[in-house]
SERO-4910 file (N, C-alpha, C, O; in steps of 0.05 Angstrom, whole numbers):
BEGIN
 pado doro    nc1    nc2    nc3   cac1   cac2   cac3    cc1    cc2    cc3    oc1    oc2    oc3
  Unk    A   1886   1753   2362   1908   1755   2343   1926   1778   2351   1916   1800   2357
  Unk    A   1957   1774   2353   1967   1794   2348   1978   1816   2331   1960   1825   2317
  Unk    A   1993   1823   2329   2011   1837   2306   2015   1818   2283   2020   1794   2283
  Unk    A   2010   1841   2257   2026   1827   2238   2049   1829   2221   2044   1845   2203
  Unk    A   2071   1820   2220   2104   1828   2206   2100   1824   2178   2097   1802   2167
  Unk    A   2099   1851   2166   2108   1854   2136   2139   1860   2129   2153   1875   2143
  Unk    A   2146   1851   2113   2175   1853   2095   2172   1870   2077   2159   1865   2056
  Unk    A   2184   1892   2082   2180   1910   2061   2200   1929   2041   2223   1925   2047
  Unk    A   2198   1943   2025   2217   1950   2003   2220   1989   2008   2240   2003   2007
  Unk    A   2196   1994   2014   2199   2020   2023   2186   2029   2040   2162   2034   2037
  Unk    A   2202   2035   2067   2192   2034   2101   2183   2052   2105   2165   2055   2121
  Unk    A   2194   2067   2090   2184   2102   2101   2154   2108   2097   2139   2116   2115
  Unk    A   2140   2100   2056   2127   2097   2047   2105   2078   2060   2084   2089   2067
  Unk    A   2108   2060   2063   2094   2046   2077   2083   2043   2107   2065   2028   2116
  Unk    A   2102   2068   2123   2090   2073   2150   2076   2099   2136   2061   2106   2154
  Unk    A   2074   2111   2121   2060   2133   2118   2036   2125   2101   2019   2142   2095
  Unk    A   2035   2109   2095   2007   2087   2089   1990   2083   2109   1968   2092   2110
  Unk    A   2004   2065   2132   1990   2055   2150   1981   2072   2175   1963   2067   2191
  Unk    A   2000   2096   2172   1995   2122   2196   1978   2141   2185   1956   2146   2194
  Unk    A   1989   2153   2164   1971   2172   2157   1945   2171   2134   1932   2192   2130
  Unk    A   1937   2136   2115   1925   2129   2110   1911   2108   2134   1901   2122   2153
  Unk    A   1908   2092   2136   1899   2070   2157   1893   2093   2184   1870   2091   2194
  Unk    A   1904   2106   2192   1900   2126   2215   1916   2104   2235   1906   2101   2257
  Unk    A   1929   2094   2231   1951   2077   2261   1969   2096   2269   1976   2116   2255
  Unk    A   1978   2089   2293   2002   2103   2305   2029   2091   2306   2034   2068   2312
  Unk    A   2049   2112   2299   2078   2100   2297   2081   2101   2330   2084   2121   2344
  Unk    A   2080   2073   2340   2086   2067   2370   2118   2063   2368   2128   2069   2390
  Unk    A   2138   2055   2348   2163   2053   2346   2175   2059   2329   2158   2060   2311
  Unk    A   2203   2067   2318   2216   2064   2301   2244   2068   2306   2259   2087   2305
  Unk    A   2247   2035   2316   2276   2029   2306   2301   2020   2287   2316   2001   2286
  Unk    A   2299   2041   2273   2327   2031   2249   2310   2023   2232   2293   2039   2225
  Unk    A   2311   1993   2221   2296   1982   2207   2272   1973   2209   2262   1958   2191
  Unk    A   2258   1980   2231   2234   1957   2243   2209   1987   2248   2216   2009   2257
  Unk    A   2193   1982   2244   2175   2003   2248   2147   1991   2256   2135   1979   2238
  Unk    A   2133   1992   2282   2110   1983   2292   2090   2006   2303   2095   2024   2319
  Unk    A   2070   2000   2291   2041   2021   2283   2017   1995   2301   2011   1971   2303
  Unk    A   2010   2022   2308   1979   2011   2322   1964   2026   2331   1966   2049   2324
  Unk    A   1942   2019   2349   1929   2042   2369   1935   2035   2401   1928   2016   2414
  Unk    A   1947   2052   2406   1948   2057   2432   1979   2042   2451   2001   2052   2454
  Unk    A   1970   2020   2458   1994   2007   2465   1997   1978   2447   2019   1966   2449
  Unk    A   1979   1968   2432   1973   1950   2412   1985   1952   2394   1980   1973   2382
  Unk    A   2005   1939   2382   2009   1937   2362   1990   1924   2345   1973   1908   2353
  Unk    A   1995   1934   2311   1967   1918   2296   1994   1909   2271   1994   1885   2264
  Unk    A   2016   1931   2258   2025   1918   2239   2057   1934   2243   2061   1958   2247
  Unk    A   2074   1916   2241   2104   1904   2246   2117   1913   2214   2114   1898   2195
  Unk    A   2128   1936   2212   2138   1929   2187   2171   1932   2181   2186   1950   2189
  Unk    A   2177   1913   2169   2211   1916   2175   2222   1914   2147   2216   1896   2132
  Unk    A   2235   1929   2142   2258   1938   2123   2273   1915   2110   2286   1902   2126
  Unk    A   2274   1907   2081   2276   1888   2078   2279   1894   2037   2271   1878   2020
  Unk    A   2292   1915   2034   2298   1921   2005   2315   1905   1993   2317   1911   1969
  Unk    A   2333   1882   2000   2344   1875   1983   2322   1841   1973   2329   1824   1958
  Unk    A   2300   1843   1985   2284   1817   1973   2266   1834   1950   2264   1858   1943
  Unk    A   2257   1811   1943   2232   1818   1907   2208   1799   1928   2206   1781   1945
  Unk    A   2191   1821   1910   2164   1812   1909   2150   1786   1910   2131   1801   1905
  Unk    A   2143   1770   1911   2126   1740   1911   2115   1740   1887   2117   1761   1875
  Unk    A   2101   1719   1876   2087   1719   1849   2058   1720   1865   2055   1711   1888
  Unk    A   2036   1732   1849   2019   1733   1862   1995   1706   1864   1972   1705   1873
  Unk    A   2019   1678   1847   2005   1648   1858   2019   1645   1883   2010   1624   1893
  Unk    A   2031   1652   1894   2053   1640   1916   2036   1643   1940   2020   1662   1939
  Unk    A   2037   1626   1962   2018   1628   1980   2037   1647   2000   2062   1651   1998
  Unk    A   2021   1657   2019   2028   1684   2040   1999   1691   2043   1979   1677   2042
  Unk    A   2002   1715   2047   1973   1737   2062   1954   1749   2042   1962   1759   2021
  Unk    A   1931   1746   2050   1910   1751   2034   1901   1783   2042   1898   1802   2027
  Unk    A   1899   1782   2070   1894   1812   2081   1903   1805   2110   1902   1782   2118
  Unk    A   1912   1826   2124   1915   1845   2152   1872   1851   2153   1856   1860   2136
  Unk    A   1870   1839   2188   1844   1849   2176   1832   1867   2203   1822   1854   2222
  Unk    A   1834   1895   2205   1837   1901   2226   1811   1920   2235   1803   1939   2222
  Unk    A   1801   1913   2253   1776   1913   2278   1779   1930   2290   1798   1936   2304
  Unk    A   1759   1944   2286   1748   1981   2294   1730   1971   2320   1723   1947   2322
  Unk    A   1726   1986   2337   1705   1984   2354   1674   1998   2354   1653   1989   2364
  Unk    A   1681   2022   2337   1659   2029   2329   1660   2035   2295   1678   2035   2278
  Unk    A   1627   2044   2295   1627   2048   2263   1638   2080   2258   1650   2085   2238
  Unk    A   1635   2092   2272   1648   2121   2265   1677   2124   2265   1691   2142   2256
  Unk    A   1686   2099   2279   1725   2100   2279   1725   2086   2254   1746   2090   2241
  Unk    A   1710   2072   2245   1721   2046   2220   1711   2074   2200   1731   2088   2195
  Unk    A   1691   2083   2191   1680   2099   2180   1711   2126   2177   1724   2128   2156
  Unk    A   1714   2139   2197   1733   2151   2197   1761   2140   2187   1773   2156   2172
  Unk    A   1771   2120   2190   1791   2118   2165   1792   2100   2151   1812   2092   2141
  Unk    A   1769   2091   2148   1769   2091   2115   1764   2117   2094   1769   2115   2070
  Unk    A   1750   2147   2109   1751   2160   2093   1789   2171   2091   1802   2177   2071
  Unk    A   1794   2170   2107   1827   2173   2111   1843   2160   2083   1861   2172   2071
  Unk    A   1834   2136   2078   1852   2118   2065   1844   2126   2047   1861   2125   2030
  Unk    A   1811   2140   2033   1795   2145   2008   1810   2171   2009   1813   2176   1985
  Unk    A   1819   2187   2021   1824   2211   2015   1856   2211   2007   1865   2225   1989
  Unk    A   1866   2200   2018   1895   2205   2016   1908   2179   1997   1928   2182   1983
  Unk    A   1892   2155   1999   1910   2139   1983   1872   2120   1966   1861   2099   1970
  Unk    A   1866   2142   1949   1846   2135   1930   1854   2115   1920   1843   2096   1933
  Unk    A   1869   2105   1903   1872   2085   1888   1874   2061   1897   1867   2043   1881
  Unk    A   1884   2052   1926   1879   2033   1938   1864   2022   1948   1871   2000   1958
  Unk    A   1833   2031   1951   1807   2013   1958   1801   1989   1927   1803   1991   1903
  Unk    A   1794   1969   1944   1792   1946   1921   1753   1934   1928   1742   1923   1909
  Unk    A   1736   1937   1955   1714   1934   1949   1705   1940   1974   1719   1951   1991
  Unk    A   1678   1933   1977   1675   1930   2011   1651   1902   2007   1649   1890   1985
  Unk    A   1638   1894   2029   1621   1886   2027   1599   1876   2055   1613   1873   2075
  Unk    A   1579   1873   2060   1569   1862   2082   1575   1833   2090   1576   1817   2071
  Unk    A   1578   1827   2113   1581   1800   2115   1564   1786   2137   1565   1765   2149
  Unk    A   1550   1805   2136   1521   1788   2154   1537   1797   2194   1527   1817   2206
  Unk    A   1554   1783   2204   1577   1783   2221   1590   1808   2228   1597   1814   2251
  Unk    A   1595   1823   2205   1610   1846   2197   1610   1862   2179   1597   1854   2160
  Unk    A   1621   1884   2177   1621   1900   2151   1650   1910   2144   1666   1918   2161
  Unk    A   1656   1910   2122   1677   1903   2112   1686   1919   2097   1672   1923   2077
  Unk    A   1712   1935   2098   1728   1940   2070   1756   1942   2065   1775   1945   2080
  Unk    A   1753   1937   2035   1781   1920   2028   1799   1944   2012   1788   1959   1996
  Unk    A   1826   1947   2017   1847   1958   2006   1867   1937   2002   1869   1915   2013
  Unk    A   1887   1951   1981   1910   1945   1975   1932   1961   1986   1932   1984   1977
  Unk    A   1952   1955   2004   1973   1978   2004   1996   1977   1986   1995   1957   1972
  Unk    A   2018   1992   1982   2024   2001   1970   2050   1978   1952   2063   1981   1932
  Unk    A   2048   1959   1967   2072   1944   1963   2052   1911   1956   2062   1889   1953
  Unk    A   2023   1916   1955   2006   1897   1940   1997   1876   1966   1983   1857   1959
  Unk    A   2004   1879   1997   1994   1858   2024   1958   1875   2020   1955   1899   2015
  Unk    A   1947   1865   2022   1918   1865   2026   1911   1873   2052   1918   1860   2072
  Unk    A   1897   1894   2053   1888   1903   2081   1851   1898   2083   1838   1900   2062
  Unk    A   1838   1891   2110   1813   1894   2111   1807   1914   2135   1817   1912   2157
  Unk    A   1792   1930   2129   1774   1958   2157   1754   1943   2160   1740   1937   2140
  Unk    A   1747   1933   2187   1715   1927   2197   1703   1926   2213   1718   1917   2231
  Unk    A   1676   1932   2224   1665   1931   2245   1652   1910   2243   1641   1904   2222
  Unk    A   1650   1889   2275   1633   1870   2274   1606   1879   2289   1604   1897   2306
  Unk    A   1586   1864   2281   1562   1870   2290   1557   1852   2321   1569   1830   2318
  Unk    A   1546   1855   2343   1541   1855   2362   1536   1817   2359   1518   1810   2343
  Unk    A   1549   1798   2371   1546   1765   2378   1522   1766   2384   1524   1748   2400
  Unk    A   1498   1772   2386   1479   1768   2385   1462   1767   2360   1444   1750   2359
  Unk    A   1467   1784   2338   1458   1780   2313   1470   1757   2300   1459   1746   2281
  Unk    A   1496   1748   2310   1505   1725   2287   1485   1696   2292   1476   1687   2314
  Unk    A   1482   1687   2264   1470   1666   2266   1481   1641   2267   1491   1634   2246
  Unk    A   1484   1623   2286   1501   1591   2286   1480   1567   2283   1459   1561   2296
  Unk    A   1494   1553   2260   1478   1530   2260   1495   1505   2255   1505   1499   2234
  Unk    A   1497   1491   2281   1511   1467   2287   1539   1465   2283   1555   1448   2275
  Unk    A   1542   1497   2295   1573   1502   2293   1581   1518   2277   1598   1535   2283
  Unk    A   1567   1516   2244   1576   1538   2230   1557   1563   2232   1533   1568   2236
  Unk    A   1582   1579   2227   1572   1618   2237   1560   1626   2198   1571   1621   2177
  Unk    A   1536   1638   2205   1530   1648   2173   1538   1668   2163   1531   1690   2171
  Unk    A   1551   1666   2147   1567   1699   2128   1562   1698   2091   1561   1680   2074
  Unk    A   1561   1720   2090   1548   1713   2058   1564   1744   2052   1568   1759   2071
  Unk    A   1571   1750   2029   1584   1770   2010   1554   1787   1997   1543   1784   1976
  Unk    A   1548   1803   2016   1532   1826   1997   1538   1856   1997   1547   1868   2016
  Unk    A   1533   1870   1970   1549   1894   1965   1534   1912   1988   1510   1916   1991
  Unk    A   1555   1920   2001   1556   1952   2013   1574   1976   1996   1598   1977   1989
  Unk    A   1550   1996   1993   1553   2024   1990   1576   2040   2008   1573   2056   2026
  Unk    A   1595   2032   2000   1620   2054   2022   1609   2077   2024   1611   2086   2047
  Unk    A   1591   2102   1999   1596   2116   1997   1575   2131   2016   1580   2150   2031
  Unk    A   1557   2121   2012   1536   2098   2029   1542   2103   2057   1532   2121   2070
  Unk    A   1561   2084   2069   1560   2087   2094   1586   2099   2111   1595   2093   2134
  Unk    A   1595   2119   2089   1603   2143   2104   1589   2165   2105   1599   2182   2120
  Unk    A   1558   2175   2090   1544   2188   2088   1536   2182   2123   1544   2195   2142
  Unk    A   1519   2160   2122   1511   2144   2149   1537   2149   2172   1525   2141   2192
  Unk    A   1549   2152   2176   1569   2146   2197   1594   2178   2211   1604   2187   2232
  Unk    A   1593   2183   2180   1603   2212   2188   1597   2234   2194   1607   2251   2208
  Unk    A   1573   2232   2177   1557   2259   2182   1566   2283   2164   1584   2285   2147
  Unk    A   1552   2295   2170   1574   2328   2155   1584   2349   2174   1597   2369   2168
  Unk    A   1573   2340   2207   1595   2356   2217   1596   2348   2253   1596   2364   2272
  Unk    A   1596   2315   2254   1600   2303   2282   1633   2290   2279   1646   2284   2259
  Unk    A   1639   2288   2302   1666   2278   2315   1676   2268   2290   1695   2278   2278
  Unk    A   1664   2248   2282   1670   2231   2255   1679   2245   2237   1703   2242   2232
  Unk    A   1668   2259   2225   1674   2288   2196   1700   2298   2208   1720   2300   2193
  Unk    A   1702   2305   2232   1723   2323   2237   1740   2310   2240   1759   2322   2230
  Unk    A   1751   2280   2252   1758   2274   2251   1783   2259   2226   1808   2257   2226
  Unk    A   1763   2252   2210   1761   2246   2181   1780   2265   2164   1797   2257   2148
  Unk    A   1772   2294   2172   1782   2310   2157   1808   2316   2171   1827   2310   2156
  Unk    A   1815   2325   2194   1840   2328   2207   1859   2315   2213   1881   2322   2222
  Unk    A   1850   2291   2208   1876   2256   2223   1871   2252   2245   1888   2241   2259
  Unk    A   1853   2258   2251   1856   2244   2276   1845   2223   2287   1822   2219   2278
  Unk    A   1853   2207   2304   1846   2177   2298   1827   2173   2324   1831   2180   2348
  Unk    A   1802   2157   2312   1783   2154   2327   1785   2126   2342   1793   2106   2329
  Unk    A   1776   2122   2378   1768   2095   2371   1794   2083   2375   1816   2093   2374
  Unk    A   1787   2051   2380   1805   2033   2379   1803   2009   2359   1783   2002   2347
  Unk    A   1832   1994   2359   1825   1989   2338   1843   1958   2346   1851   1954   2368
  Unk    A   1847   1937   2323   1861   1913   2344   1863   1895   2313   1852   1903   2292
  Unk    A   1879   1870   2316   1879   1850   2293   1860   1839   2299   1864   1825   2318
  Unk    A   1833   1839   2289   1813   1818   2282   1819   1792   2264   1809   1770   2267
  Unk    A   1832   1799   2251   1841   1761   2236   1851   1770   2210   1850   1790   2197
  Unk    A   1867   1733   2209   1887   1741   2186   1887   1719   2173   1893   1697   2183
  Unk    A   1878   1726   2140   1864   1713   2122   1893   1705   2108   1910   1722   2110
  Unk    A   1900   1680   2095   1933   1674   2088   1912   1664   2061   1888   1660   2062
  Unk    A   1935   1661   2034   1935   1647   2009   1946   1623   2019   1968   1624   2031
  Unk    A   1932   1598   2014   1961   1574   2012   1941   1557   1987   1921   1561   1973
  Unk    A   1963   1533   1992   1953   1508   1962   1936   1501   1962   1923   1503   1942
  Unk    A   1926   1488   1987   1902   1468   1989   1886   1480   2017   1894   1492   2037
  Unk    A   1862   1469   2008   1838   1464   2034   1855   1449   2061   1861   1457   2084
  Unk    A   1860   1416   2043   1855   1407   2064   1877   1398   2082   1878   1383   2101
  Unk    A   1894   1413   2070   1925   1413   2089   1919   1439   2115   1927   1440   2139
  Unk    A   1905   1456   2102   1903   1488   2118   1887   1464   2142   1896   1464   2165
  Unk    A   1871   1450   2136   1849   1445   2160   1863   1425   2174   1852   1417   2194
  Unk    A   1883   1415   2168   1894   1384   2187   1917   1401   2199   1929   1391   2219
  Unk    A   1926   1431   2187   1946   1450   2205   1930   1459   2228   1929   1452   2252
  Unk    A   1917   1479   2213   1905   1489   2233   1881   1491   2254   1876   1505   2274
  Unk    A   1870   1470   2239   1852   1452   2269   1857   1428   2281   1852   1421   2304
  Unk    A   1870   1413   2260   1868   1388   2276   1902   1385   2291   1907   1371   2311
  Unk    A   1921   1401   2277   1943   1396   2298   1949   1432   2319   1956   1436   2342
  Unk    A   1941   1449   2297   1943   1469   2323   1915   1473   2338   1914   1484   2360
  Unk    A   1897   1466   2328   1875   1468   2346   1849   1493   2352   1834   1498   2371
  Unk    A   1853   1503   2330   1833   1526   2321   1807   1500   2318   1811   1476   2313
  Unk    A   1778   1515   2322   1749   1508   2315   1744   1511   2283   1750   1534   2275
  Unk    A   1735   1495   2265   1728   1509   2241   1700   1522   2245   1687   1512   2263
  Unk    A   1687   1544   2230   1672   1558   2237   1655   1557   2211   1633   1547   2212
  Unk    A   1662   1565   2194   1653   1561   2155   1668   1556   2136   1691   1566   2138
  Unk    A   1663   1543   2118   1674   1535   2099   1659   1536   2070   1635   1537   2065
  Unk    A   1686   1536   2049   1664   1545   2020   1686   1517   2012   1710   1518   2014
  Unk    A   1674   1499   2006   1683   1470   1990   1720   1480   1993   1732   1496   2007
  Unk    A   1728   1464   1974   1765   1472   1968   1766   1493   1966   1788   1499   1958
  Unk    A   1752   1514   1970   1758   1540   1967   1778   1561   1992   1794   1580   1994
  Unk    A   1764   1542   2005   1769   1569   2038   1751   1561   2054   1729   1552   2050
  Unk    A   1768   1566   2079   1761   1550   2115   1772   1573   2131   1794   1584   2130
  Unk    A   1751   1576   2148   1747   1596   2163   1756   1584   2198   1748   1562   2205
  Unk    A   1770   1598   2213   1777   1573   2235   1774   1594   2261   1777   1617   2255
  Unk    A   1769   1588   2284   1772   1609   2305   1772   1588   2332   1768   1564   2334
  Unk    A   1779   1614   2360   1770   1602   2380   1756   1617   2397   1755   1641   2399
  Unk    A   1745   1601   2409   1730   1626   2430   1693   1629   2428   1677   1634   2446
  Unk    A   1690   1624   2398   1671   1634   2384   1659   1647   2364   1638   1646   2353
  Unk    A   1681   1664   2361   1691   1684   2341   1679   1669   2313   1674   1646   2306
  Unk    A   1676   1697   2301   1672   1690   2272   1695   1671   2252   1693   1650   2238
  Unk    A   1714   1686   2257   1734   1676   2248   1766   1688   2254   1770   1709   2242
  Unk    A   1791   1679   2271   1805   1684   2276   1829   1687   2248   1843   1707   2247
  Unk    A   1829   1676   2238   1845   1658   2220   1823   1649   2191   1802   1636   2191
  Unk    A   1836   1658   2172   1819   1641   2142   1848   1628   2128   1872   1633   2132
  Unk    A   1833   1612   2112   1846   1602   2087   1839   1599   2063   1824   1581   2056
  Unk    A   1849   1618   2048   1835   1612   2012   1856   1599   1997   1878   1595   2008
  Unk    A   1850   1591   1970   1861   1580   1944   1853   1595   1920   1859   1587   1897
  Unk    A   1839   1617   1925   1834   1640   1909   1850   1642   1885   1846   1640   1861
  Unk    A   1876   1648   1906   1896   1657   1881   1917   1641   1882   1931   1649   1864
  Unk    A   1932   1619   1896   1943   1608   1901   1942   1579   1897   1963   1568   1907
  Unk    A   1925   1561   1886   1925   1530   1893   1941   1522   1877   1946   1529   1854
  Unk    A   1951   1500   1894   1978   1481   1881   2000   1499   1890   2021   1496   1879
  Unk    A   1999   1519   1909   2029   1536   1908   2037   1513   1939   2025   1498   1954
  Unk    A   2070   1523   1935   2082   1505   1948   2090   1522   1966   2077   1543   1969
  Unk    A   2118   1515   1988   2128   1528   2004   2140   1554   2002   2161   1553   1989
  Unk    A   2132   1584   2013   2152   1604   2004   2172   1606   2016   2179   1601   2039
  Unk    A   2188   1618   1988   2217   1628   1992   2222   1654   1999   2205   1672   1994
  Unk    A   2252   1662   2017   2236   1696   2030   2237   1708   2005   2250   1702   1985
  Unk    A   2217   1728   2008   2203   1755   1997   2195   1780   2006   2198   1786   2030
  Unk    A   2186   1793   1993   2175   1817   2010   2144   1808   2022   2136   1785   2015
  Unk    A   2128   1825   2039   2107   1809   2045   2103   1797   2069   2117   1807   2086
  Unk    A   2086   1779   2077   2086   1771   2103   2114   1758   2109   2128   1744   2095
  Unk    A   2117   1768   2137   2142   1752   2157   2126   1742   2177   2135   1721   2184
  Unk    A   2103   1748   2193   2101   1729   2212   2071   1735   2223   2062   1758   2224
  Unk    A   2058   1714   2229   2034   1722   2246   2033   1716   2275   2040   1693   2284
  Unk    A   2026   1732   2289   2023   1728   2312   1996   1718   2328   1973   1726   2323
  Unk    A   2000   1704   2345   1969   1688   2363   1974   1695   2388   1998   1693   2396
  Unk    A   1953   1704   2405   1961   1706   2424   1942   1688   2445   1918   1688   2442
  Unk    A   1954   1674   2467   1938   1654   2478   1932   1659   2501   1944   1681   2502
  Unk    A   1920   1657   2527   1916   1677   2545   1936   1673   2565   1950   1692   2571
  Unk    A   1943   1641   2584   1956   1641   2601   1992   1626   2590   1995   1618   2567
  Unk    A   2011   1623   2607   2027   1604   2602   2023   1572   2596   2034   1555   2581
  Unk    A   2005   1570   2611   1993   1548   2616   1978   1532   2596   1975   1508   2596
  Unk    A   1965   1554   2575   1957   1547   2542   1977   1547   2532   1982   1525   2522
  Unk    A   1994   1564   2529   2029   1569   2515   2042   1534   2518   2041   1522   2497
  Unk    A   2051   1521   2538   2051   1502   2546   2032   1479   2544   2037   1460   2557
  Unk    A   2019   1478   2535   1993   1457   2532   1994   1447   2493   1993   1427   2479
  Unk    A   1996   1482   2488   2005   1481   2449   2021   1462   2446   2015   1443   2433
  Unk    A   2052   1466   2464   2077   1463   2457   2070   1438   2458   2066   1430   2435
  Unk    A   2065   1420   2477   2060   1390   2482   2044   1381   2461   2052   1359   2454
  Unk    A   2021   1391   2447   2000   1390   2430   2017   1384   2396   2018   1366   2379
  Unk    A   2026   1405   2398   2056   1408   2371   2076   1386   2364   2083   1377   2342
  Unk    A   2083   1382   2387   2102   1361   2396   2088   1334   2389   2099   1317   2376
  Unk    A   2061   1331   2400   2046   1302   2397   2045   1297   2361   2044   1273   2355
  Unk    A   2045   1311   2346   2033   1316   2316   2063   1321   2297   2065   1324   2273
  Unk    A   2097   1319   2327   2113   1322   2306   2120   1350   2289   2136   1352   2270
  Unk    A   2107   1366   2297   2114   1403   2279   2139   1407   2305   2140   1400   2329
  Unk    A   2159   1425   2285   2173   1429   2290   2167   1450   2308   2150   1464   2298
  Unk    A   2174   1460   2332   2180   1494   2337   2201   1498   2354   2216   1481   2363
  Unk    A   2200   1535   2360   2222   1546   2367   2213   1556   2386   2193   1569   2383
  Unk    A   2225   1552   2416   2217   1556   2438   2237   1564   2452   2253   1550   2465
  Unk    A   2237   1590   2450   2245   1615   2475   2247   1619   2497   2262   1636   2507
  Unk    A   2226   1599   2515   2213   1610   2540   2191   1627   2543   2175   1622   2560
  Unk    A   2188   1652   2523   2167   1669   2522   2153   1663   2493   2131   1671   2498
  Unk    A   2153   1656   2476   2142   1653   2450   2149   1620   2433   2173   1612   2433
  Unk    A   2129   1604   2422   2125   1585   2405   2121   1589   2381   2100   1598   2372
  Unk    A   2147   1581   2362   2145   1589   2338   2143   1570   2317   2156   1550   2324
  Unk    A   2133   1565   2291   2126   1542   2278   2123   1555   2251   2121   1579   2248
  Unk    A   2123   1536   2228   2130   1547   2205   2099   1531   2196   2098   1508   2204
  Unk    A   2077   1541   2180   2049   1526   2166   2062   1505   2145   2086   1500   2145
  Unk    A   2044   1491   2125   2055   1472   2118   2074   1492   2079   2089   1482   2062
  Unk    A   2066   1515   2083   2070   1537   2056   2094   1552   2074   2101   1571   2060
  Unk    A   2108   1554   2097   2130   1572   2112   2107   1595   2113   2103   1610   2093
  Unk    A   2100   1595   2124   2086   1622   2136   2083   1616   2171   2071   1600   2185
  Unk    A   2103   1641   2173   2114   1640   2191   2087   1641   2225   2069   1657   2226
  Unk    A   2090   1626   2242   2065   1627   2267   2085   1624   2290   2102   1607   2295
  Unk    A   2072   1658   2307   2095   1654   2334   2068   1650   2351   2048   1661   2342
  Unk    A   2066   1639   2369   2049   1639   2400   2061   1654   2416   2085   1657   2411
  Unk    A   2051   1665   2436   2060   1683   2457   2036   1680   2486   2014   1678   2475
  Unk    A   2034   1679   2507   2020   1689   2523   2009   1708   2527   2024   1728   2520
  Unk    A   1984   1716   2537   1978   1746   2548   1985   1754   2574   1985   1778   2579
  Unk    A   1991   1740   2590   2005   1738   2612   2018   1714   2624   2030   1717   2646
***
């Protein structure tokens, strides 16, 4: 996964969320557009965008940004960042068998997830589907475990400074239905489904992965196409050669979806307008 484009109402506020809460780095800021990540990665795109209103929170868009630590002492480390500086925004954590997990709100209501995955060898697969189950983890818990009271982590924690790398692990969207999400995004773009909870939510990936990509009805079923708002503008996929880039486009084309083709990027609207660019890695 690549970057993700938020629409936002206050830019300033909101890179100082994701930099000095989230612990990302301001890699740009041009004018209106501001992109945060680690290192040369971008993880989240946020662009200036005050004269739109808010979404209703049935309207389908983004559930969470869900962004992938490499280790537990970098994930550990800001999330105490985000507990320290922007308290009011943690909303839970939990184990997920796969991963460990926690969930914030930022400031403008897009859903963020911090997590470390556990090593492909512990995940369990049976006949394709990967096992994940919701059990409570102790945040408080496992920053005791992870930080210490006075290794890299603690100091870190306490000074800003950002541990570790970090990357889009997957990006969980609100839309109407199950079974439109699954005839988008597997059977005409071509993601694997991986788990599923009945009409609830479909979990989709490639590669192997737990899950690249989800879909819930949580808060959203029966919502229709969005209209712009603040909030998600765009998700990004990234595919490895031109030659996959090219193989989509033909794939897209066979199934009738519309897209926008650049030369360097494939762009396509889900069946709710939520916005999907493709890009190559090389």
């Amino acid at each position: 996964m690549g970057a993700v484009t938020l629409r936002v109402a206050d830019l300033d506020g909101m890179v100082r969320y994701y930099r000095d809460g989230v612990t990302l780095e301001l890699l740009s800021h041009d004018g209106p557009v501001a992109v945060l990540g680690r290192g040369t990665t971008p993880i989240v795109i946020l662009q200036h965008a005050p004269e739109l209103k808010h979404a209703s929170p049935r309207d389908a868009g983004l559930f969470h940004t869900a962004i992938l630590f490499d280790t537990r002492e970098a994930l550990a480390t800001a999330i105490a960042s985000v507990a320290t500086r922007y308290p009011g925004t943690f909303t839970g954590s939990a184990d997920h068998l796969v991963s460990e997990a926690f969930y914030f709100t930022d400031p403008e209501g897009n859903g963020v997830e911090l997590y470390f995955d556990r090593d492909r060898s512990q995940w369990s697969w049976v006949h394709g589907t990967v096992e994940m189950a919701t059990i409570y983890l102790d945040p408080n818990g496992y920053l005791r475990e992870h930080l210490g009271e006075a290794g890299t982590a603690a100091v870190a924690a306490t000074d800003g400074t950002r541990l570790g790398h970090a990357v889009v692990g997957h990006v969980h969207l609100s839309v109407g239905d199950v079974a439109s999400a699954r005839e988008f995004y597997v059977e005409r773009l071509g993601f694997e489904t991986t788990a599923e909870m009945g009409d609830q939510a479909l979990f989709v990936s490639a590669g192997g992965y737990h899950h690249h990509m989800a879909m819930n009805t949580w808060n959203s079923r029966g919502a229709r196409r969005r209209g712009l708002a603040l909030g998600l503008g765009k998700v990004e996929i990234v595919v490895p050669t031109a030659d996959d880039l090219g193989e989509l486009g033909e794939r897209m084309a066979h199934y009738r979806v519309g897209t926008r083709d650049d030369g360097r990027t494939l762009a396509f609207d889900d069946p709710w307008a939520n916005l999907v660019e493709v890009r190559a890695a090389q």
